[in-house]
C-alpha positions as a Markdown table, in Angstrom:
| # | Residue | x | y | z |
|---|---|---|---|---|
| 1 | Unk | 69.6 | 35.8 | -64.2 |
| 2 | Unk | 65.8 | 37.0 | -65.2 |
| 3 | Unk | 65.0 | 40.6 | -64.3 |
| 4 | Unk | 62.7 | 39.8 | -61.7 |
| 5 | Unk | 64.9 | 37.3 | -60.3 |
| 6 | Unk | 67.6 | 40.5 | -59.9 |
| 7 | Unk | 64.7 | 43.0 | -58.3 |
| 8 | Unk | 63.3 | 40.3 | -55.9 |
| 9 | Unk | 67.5 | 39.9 | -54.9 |
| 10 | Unk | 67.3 | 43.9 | -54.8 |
| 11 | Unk | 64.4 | 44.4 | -53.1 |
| 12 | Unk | 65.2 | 41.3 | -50.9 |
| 13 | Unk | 68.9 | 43.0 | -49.5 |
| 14 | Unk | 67.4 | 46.3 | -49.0 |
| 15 | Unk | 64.1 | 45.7 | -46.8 |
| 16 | Unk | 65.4 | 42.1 | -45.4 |
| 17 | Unk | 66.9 | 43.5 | -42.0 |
| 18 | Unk | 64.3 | 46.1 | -41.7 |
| 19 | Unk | 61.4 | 43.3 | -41.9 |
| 20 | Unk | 63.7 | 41.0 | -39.9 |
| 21 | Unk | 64.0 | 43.8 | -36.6 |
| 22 | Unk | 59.9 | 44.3 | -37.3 |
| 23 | Unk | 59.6 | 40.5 | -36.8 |
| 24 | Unk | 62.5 | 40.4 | -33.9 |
| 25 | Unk | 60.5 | 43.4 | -31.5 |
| 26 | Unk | 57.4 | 40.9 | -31.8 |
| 27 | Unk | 58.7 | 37.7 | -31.6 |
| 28 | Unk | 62.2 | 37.1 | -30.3 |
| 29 | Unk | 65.0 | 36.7 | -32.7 |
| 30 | Unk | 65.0 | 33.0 | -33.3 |
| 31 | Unk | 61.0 | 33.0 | -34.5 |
| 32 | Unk | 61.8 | 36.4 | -36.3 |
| 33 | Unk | 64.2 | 35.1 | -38.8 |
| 34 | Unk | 61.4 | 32.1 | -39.3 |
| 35 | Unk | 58.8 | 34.5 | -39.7 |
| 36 | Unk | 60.8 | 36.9 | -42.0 |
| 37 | Unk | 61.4 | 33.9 | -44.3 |
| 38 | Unk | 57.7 | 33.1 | -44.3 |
| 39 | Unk | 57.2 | 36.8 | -45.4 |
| 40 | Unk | 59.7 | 36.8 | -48.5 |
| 41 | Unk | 58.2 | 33.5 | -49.4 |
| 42 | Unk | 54.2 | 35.8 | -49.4 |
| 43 | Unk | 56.9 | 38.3 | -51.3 |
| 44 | Unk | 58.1 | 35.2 | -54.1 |
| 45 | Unk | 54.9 | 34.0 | -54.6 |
| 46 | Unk | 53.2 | 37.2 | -55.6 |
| 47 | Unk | 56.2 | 38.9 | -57.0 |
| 48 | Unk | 54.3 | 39.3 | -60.4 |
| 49 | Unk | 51.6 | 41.5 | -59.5 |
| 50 | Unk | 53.4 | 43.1 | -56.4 |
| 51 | Unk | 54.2 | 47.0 | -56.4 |
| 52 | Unk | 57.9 | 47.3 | -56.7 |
| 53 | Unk | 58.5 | 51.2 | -56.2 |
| 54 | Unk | 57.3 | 50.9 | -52.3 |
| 55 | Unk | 58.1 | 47.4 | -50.8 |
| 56 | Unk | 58.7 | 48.2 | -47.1 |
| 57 | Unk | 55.1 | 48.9 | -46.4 |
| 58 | Unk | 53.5 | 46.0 | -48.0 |
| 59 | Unk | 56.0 | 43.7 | -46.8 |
| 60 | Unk | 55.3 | 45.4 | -43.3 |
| 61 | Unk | 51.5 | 44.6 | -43.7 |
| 62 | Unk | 52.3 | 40.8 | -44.4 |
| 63 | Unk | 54.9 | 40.9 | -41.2 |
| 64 | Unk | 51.7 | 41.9 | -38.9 |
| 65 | Unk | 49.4 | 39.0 | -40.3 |
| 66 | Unk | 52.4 | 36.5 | -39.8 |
| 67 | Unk | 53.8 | 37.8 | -36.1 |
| 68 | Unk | 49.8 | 37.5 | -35.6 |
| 69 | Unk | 49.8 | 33.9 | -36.5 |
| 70 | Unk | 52.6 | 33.0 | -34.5 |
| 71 | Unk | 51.5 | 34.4 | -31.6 |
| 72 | Unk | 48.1 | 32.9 | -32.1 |
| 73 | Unk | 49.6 | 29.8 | -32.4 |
| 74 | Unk | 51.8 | 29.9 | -29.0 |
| 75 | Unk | 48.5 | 30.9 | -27.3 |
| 76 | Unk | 47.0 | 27.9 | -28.8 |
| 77 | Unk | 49.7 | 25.6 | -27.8 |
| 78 | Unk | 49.9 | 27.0 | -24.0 |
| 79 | Unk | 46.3 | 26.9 | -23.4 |
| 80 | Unk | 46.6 | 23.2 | -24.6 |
| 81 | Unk | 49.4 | 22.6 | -22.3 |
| 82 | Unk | 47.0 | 23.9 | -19.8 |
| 83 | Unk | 44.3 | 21.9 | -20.8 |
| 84 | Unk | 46.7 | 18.6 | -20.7 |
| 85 | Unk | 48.1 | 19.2 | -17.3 |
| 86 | Unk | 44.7 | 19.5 | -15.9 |
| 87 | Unk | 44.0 | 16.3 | -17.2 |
| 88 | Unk | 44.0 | 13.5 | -14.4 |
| 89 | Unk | 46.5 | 10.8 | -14.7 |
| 90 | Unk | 46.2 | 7.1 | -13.6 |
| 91 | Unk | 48.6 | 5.0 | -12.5 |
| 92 | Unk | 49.6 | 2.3 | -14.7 |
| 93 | Unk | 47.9 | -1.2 | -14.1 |
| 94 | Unk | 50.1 | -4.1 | -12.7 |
| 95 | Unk | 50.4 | -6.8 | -14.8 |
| 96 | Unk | 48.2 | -9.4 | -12.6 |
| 97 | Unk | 45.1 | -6.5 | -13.2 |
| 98 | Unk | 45.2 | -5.8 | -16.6 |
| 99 | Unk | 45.0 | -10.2 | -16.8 |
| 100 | Unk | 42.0 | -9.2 | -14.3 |
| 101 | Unk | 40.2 | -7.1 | -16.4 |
| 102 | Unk | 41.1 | -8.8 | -19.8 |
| 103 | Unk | 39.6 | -12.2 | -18.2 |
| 104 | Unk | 36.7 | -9.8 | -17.1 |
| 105 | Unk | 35.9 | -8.1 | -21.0 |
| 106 | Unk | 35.9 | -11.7 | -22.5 |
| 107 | Unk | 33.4 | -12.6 | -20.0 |
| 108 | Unk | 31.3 | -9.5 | -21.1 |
| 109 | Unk | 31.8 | -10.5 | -24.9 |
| 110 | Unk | 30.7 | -14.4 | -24.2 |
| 111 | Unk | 27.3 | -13.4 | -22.5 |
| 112 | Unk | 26.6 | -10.4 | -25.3 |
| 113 | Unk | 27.5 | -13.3 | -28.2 |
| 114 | Unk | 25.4 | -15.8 | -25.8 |
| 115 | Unk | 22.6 | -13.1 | -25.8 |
| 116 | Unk | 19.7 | -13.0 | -29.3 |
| 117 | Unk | 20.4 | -10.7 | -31.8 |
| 118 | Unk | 17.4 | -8.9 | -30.6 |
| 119 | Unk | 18.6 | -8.4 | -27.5 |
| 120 | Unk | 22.4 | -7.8 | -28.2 |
């Protein structure tokens, strides 16, 4: 195994369940260990220039932006479940109307075609 490989593992054991309880008090357990993943992946990605004598803290500071963006996005999706209830429904057409209607657009189409290109 590569030396940074061993001291991501190290560094990964050590702070996982403290980052892990950070994420739970925010979020709930089941979008915790979700967001704690997304954290150690931030953690993999910049592993090479990362400070490796004090991890907690900056792993903490990338916790906050990703509980933040969690919890943006369940506002987002309740406001548009809000936004989609308010939204009228119509009952659906009987068969014999939408023939109506369809009967009624190809009349529409037959007079614009019948019409001069000026006036279409």
């Amino acid at each position: 195994m590569h030396p940074a490989d061993e001291q991501f593992s190290e560094i990964y054991r050590s702070t996982y369940p403290a980052v892990l309880a950070y994420c739970a008090r925010r979020l709930g357990r089941l979008d915790a260990e979700d967001a704690t993943m997304d954290v150690f992946a931030v953690l993999w990605r910049r592993f090479p220039s990362f400070d490796r004598d004090h991890p907690l803290p900056w792993l903490y500071r990338v916790a906050h932006g990703v509980v933040r963006n969690r919890q943006r996005t369940v506002r987002r999706k309740r406001a548009l479940g809000l936004r989609l209830a308010s939204v009228p429904s119509y009952p659906v057409e009987s068969p014999d109307a939408v023939v109506v209607q369809r009967e009624r657009d190809r009349t529409v189409r037959k007079a614009l075609m019948g019409l001069s290109t000026r006036d279409q």
